[in-house]
C-alpha positions as CSV (number, residue, x, y, z in Angstrom):
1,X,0.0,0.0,0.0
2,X,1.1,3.1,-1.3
3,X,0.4,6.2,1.3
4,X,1.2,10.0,-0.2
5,X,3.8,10.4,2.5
6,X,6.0,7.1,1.3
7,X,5.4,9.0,-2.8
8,X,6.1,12.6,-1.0
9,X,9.2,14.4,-2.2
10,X,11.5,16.1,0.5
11,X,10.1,19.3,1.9
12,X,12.1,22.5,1.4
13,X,13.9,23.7,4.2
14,X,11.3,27.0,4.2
15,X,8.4,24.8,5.2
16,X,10.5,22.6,7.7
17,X,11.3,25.8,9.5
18,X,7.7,26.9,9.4
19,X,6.7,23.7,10.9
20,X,9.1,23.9,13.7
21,X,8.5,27.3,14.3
22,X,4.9,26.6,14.6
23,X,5.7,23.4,17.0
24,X,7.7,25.7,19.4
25,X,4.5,28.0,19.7
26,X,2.1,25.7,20.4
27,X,4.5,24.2,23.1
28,X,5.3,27.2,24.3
29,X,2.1,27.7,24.9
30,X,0.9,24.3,26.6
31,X,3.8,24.7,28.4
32,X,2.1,28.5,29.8
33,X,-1.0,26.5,30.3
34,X,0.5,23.8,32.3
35,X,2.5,25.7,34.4
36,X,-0.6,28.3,35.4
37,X,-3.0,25.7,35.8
38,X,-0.7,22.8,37.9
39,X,-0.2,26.4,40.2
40,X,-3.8,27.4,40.8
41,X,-5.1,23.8,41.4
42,X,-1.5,22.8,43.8
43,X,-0.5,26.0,44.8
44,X,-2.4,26.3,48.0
45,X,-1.5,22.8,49.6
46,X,1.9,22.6,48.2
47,X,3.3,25.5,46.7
48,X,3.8,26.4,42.9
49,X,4.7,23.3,41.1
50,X,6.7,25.0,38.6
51,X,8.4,28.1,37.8
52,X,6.8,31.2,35.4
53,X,9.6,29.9,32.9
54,X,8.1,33.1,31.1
55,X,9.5,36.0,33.4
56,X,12.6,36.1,35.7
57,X,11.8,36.3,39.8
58,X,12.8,39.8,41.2
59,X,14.8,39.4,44.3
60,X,12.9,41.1,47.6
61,X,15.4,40.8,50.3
62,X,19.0,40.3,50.9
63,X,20.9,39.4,53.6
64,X,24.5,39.9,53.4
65,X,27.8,39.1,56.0
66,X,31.4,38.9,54.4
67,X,33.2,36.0,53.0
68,X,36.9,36.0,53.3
69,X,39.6,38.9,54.1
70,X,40.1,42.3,51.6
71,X,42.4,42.0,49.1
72,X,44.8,44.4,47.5
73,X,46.4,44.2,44.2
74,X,47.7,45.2,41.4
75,X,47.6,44.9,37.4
76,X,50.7,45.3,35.1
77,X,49.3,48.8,33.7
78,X,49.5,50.4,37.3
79,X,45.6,49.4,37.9
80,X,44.7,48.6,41.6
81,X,42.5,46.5,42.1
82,X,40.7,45.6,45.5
83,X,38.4,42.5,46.5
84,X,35.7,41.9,48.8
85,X,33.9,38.6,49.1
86,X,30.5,38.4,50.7
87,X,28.0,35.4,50.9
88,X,24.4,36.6,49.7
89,X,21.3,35.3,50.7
90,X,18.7,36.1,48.3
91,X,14.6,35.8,48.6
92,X,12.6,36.3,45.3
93,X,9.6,37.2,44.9
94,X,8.0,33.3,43.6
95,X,8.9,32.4,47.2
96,X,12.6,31.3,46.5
97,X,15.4,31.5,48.5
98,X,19.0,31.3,46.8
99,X,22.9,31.7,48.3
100,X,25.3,33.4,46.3
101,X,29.4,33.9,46.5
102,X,29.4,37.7,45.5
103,X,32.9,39.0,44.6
104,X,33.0,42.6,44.5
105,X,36.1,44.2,42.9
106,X,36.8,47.6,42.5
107,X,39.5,48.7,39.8
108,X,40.9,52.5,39.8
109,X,42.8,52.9,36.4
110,X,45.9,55.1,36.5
111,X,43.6,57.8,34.7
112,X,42.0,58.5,37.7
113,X,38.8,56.7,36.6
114,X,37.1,53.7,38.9
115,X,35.4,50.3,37.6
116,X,33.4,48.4,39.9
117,X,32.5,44.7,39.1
118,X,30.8,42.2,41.2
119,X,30.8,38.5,40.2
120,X,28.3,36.3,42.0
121,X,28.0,32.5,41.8
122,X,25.4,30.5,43.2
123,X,25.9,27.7,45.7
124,X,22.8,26.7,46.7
125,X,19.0,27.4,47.0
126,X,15.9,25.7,48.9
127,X,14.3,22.6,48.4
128,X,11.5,23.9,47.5
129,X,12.4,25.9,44.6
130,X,15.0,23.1,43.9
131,X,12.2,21.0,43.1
132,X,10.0,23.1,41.5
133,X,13.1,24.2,39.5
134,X,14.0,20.5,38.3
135,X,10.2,19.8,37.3
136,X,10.0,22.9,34.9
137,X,13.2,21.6,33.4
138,X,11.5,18.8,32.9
139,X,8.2,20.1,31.3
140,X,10.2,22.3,29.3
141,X,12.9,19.4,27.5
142,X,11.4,16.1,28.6
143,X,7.7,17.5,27.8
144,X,8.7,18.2,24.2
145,X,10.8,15.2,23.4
146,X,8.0,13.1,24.5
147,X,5.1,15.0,22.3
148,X,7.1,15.3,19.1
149,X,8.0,11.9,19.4
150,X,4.5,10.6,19.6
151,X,3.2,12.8,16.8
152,X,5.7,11.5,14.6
153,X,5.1,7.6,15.4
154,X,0.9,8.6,15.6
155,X,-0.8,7.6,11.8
156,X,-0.8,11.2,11.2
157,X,3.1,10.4,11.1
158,X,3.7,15.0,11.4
159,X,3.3,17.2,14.0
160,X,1.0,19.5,14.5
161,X,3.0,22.2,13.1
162,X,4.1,20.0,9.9
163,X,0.6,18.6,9.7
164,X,-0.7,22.5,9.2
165,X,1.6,22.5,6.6
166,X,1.0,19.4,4.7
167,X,4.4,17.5,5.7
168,X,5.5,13.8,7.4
169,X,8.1,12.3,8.7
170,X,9.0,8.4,7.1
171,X,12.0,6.4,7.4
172,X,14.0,5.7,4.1
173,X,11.7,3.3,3.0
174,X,8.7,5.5,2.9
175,X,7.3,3.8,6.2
176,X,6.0,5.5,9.9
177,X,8.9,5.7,12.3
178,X,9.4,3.3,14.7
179,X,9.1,5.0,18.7
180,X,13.0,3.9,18.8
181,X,13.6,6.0,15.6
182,X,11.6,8.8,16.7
183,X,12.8,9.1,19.9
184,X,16.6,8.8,18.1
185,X,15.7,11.6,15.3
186,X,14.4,14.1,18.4
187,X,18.0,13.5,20.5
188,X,19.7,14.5,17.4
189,X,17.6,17.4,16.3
190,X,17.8,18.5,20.0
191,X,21.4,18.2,19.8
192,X,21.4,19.9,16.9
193,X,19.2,23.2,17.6
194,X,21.3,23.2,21.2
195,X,24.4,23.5,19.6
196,X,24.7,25.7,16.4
197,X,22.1,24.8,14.3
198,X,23.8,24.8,11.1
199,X,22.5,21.4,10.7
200,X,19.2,22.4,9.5
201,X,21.1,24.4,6.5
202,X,23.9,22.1,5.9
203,X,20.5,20.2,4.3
204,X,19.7,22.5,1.9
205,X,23.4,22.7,0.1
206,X,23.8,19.0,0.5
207,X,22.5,16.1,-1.7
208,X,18.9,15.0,-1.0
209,X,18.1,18.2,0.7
210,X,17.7,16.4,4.0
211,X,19.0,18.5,7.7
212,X,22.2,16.4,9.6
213,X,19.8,15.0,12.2
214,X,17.4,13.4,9.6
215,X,20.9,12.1,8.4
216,X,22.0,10.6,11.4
217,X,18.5,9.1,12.5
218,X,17.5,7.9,8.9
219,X,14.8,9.1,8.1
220,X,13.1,12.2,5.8
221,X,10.6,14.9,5.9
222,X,8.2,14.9,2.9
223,X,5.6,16.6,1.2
224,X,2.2,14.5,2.0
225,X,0.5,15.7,-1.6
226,X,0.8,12.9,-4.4
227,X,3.8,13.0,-5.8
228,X,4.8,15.0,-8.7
229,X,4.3,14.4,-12.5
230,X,7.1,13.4,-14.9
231,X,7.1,16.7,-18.0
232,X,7.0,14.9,-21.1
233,X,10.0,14.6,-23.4
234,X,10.0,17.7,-25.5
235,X,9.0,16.5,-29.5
Protein backbone atom coordinates (compact mmCIF):
# COMPACT_ATOMS: atom_id res chain seq x y z
CA UNK A 1 0.00 0.00 0.00
CA UNK A 2 1.07 3.13 -1.35
CA UNK A 3 0.38 6.18 1.33
CA UNK A 4 1.24 10.04 -0.23
CA UNK A 5 3.80 10.42 2.51
CA UNK A 6 5.99 7.14 1.30
CA UNK A 7 5.38 9.01 -2.82
CA UNK A 8 6.09 12.56 -1.03
CA UNK A 9 9.22 14.38 -2.16
CA UNK A 10 11.46 16.12 0.48
CA UNK A 11 10.11 19.30 1.94
CA UNK A 12 12.07 22.47 1.39
CA UNK A 13 13.91 23.72 4.20
CA UNK A 14 11.31 26.96 4.22
CA UNK A 15 8.44 24.78 5.23
CA UNK A 16 10.51 22.62 7.69
CA UNK A 17 11.32 25.78 9.55
CA UNK A 18 7.73 26.88 9.45
CA UNK A 19 6.66 23.70 10.86
CA UNK A 20 9.08 23.93 13.69
CA UNK A 21 8.46 27.34 14.30
CA UNK A 22 4.92 26.56 14.62
CA UNK A 23 5.74 23.36 17.01
CA UNK A 24 7.70 25.66 19.42
CA UNK A 25 4.46 28.02 19.67
CA UNK A 26 2.13 25.70 20.40
CA UNK A 27 4.52 24.24 23.07
CA UNK A 28 5.26 27.22 24.28
CA UNK A 29 2.13 27.66 24.92
CA UNK A 30 0.90 24.26 26.60
CA UNK A 31 3.77 24.72 28.43
CA UNK A 32 2.13 28.45 29.81
CA UNK A 33 -1.02 26.49 30.30
CA UNK A 34 0.51 23.81 32.32
CA UNK A 35 2.52 25.67 34.39
CA UNK A 36 -0.64 28.35 35.39
CA UNK A 37 -3.04 25.67 35.85
CA UNK A 38 -0.72 22.80 37.92
CA UNK A 39 -0.24 26.38 40.20
CA UNK A 40 -3.78 27.44 40.79
CA UNK A 41 -5.06 23.80 41.39
CA UNK A 42 -1.52 22.83 43.79
CA UNK A 43 -0.46 26.03 44.83
CA UNK A 44 -2.41 26.26 48.00
CA UNK A 45 -1.54 22.83 49.59
CA UNK A 46 1.94 22.57 48.18
CA UNK A 47 3.30 25.51 46.73
CA UNK A 48 3.84 26.39 42.87
CA UNK A 49 4.72 23.32 41.13
CA UNK A 50 6.67 24.96 38.59
CA UNK A 51 8.40 28.14 37.77
CA UNK A 52 6.83 31.17 35.36
CA UNK A 53 9.55 29.93 32.86
CA UNK A 54 8.11 33.14 31.14
CA UNK A 55 9.48 36.02 33.43
CA UNK A 56 12.60 36.09 35.68
CA UNK A 57 11.84 36.33 39.81
CA UNK A 58 12.77 39.80 41.20
CA UNK A 59 14.77 39.36 44.32
CA UNK A 60 12.94 41.14 47.64
CA UNK A 61 15.39 40.78 50.32
CA UNK A 62 19.00 40.28 50.86
CA UNK A 63 20.93 39.36 53.64
CA UNK A 64 24.51 39.94 53.42
CA UNK A 65 27.75 39.09 56.02
CA UNK A 66 31.40 38.87 54.39
CA UNK A 67 33.25 36.01 53.04
CA UNK A 68 36.89 36.05 53.33
CA UNK A 69 39.65 38.93 54.08
CA UNK A 70 40.14 42.29 51.65
CA UNK A 71 42.41 41.99 49.11
CA UNK A 72 44.80 44.41 47.46
CA UNK A 73 46.45 44.18 44.21
CA UNK A 74 47.68 45.16 41.39
CA UNK A 75 47.61 44.94 37.42
CA UNK A 76 50.70 45.31 35.15
CA UNK A 77 49.32 48.85 33.70
CA UNK A 78 49.45 50.40 37.32
CA UNK A 79 45.58 49.43 37.90
CA UNK A 80 44.75 48.64 41.64
CA UNK A 81 42.49 46.50 42.10
CA UNK A 82 40.65 45.60 45.53
CA UNK A 83 38.38 42.52 46.49
CA UNK A 84 35.72 41.89 48.82
CA UNK A 85 33.88 38.56 49.15
CA UNK A 86 30.54 38.42 50.66
CA UNK A 87 27.95 35.44 50.95
CA UNK A 88 24.36 36.59 49.75
CA UNK A 89 21.26 35.27 50.68
CA UNK A 90 18.75 36.12 48.35
CA UNK A 91 14.61 35.83 48.65
CA UNK A 92 12.61 36.32 45.33
CA UNK A 93 9.59 37.19 44.94
CA UNK A 94 7.98 33.34 43.60
CA UNK A 95 8.86 32.37 47.24
CA UNK A 96 12.64 31.26 46.48
CA UNK A 97 15.44 31.50 48.49
CA UNK A 98 19.02 31.28 46.76
CA UNK A 99 22.92 31.71 48.32
CA UNK A 100 25.34 33.36 46.28
CA UNK A 101 29.36 33.91 46.47
CA UNK A 102 29.41 37.65 45.54
CA UNK A 103 32.90 38.98 44.57
CA UNK A 104 32.95 42.58 44.46
CA UNK A 105 36.11 44.15 42.94
CA UNK A 106 36.77 47.65 42.45
CA UNK A 107 39.47 48.67 39.80
CA UNK A 108 40.88 52.48 39.84
CA UNK A 109 42.82 52.93 36.45
CA UNK A 110 45.91 55.11 36.50
CA UNK A 111 43.63 57.76 34.72
CA UNK A 112 42.02 58.49 37.68
CA UNK A 113 38.78 56.71 36.62
CA UNK A 114 37.14 53.66 38.89
CA UNK A 115 35.43 50.26 37.56
CA UNK A 116 33.42 48.44 39.91
CA UNK A 117 32.51 44.71 39.08
CA UNK A 118 30.76 42.24 41.22
CA UNK A 119 30.82 38.51 40.18
CA UNK A 120 28.29 36.26 42.02
CA UNK A 121 28.03 32.54 41.84
CA UNK A 122 25.36 30.51 43.22
CA UNK A 123 25.93 27.69 45.75
CA UNK A 124 22.79 26.72 46.74
CA UNK A 125 18.98 27.35 46.97
CA UNK A 126 15.89 25.71 48.86
CA UNK A 127 14.28 22.61 48.36
CA UNK A 128 11.54 23.89 47.47
CA UNK A 129 12.37 25.94 44.56
CA UNK A 130 15.04 23.15 43.86
CA UNK A 131 12.18 20.95 43.13
CA UNK A 132 10.00 23.05 41.50
CA UNK A 133 13.13 24.21 39.53
CA UNK A 134 13.97 20.54 38.31
CA UNK A 135 10.21 19.79 37.32
CA UNK A 136 10.02 22.94 34.87
CA UNK A 137 13.20 21.65 33.41
CA UNK A 138 11.47 18.79 32.93
CA UNK A 139 8.21 20.06 31.34
CA UNK A 140 10.19 22.26 29.31
CA UNK A 141 12.87 19.43 27.50
CA UNK A 142 11.37 16.09 28.64
CA UNK A 143 7.73 17.47 27.76
CA UNK A 144 8.71 18.22 24.20
CA UNK A 145 10.85 15.23 23.41
CA UNK A 146 8.05 13.07 24.51
CA UNK A 147 5.06 15.01 22.32
CA UNK A 148 7.10 15.32 19.08
CA UNK A 149 8.05 11.86 19.40
CA UNK A 150 4.49 10.63 19.56
CA UNK A 151 3.24 12.81 16.83
CA UNK A 152 5.68 11.51 14.60
CA UNK A 153 5.08 7.63 15.44
CA UNK A 154 0.95 8.60 15.57
CA UNK A 155 -0.77 7.59 11.78
CA UNK A 156 -0.83 11.24 11.16
CA UNK A 157 3.12 10.42 11.13
CA UNK A 158 3.66 14.97 11.35
CA UNK A 159 3.32 17.24 14.03
CA UNK A 160 0.97 19.47 14.55
CA UNK A 161 2.96 22.23 13.08
CA UNK A 162 4.06 19.98 9.88
CA UNK A 163 0.57 18.61 9.70
CA UNK A 164 -0.69 22.52 9.20
CA UNK A 165 1.61 22.51 6.57
CA UNK A 166 1.03 19.44 4.73
CA UNK A 167 4.36 17.54 5.73
CA UNK A 168 5.50 13.81 7.38
CA UNK A 169 8.14 12.32 8.70
CA UNK A 170 8.97 8.45 7.13
CA UNK A 171 12.04 6.42 7.37
CA UNK A 172 14.03 5.67 4.06
CA UNK A 173 11.74 3.28 3.02
CA UNK A 174 8.65 5.53 2.95
CA UNK A 175 7.31 3.79 6.23
CA UNK A 176 5.99 5.50 9.89
CA UNK A 177 8.92 5.67 12.28
CA UNK A 178 9.42 3.30 14.73
CA UNK A 179 9.11 5.04 18.67
CA UNK A 180 13.05 3.94 18.77
CA UNK A 181 13.58 5.99 15.59
CA UNK A 182 11.59 8.78 16.68
CA UNK A 183 12.83 9.11 19.95
CA UNK A 184 16.56 8.83 18.06
CA UNK A 185 15.70 11.65 15.28
CA UNK A 186 14.41 14.13 18.39
CA UNK A 187 18.03 13.52 20.49
CA UNK A 188 19.70 14.46 17.39
CA UNK A 189 17.55 17.43 16.30
CA UNK A 190 17.79 18.54 19.97
CA UNK A 191 21.41 18.16 19.84
CA UNK A 192 21.45 19.93 16.89
CA UNK A 193 19.22 23.22 17.64
CA UNK A 194 21.31 23.24 21.24
CA UNK A 195 24.39 23.46 19.57
CA UNK A 196 24.74 25.66 16.38
CA UNK A 197 22.06 24.78 14.26
CA UNK A 198 23.80 24.76 11.05
CA UNK A 199 22.45 21.45 10.69
CA UNK A 200 19.18 22.43 9.47
CA UNK A 201 21.13 24.38 6.48
CA UNK A 202 23.87 22.12 5.85
CA UNK A 203 20.54 20.25 4.26
CA UNK A 204 19.73 22.51 1.91
CA UNK A 205 23.36 22.69 0.09
CA UNK A 206 23.76 18.96 0.54
CA UNK A 207 22.49 16.07 -1.67
CA UNK A 208 18.93 15.02 -0.96
CA UNK A 209 18.14 18.25 0.73
CA UNK A 210 17.74 16.40 4.04
CA UNK A 211 18.99 18.46 7.65
CA UNK A 212 22.18 16.39 9.62
CA UNK A 213 19.82 14.97 12.17
CA UNK A 214 17.43 13.38 9.65
CA UNK A 215 20.89 12.14 8.37
CA UNK A 216 22.00 10.59 11.43
CA UNK A 217 18.46 9.06 12.47
CA UNK A 218 17.48 7.91 8.92
CA UNK A 219 14.76 9.12 8.13
CA UNK A 220 13.05 12.24 5.85
CA UNK A 221 10.57 14.89 5.91
CA UNK A 222 8.24 14.87 2.86
CA UNK A 223 5.57 16.56 1.22
CA UNK A 224 2.16 14.54 2.02
CA UNK A 225 0.49 15.72 -1.58
CA UNK A 226 0.82 12.94 -4.43
CA UNK A 227 3.81 12.98 -5.81
CA UNK A 228 4.82 15.00 -8.71
CA UNK A 229 4.32 14.40 -12.53
CA UNK A 230 7.15 13.45 -14.88
CA UNK A 231 7.08 16.74 -17.97
CA UNK A 232 6.99 14.92 -21.08
CA UNK A 233 10.04 14.58 -23.44
CA UNK A 234 10.03 17.65 -25.45
CA UNK A 235 9.02 16.49 -29.50
Amino acid sequence: MSAPAERGTIAPLRLRLAALGLDVALLAALAAAITLMANAALGRMTGDVFSPFWRDPAPIAVEREPAGERELDALDDGTRVTRDWTLERRRYDDGAVRVYSVMHATLAHPDGTTEVVDVALEMGRDLGSLIRLRLTQALLILGPFAWLALWETSRLRATPGKLALGLAVVDADGRRLTLLRSLLRQAMKFLEIGGTGLGYFVGAMLGDGRSLHDRLSGTRVVRTGPAPRACPAAA
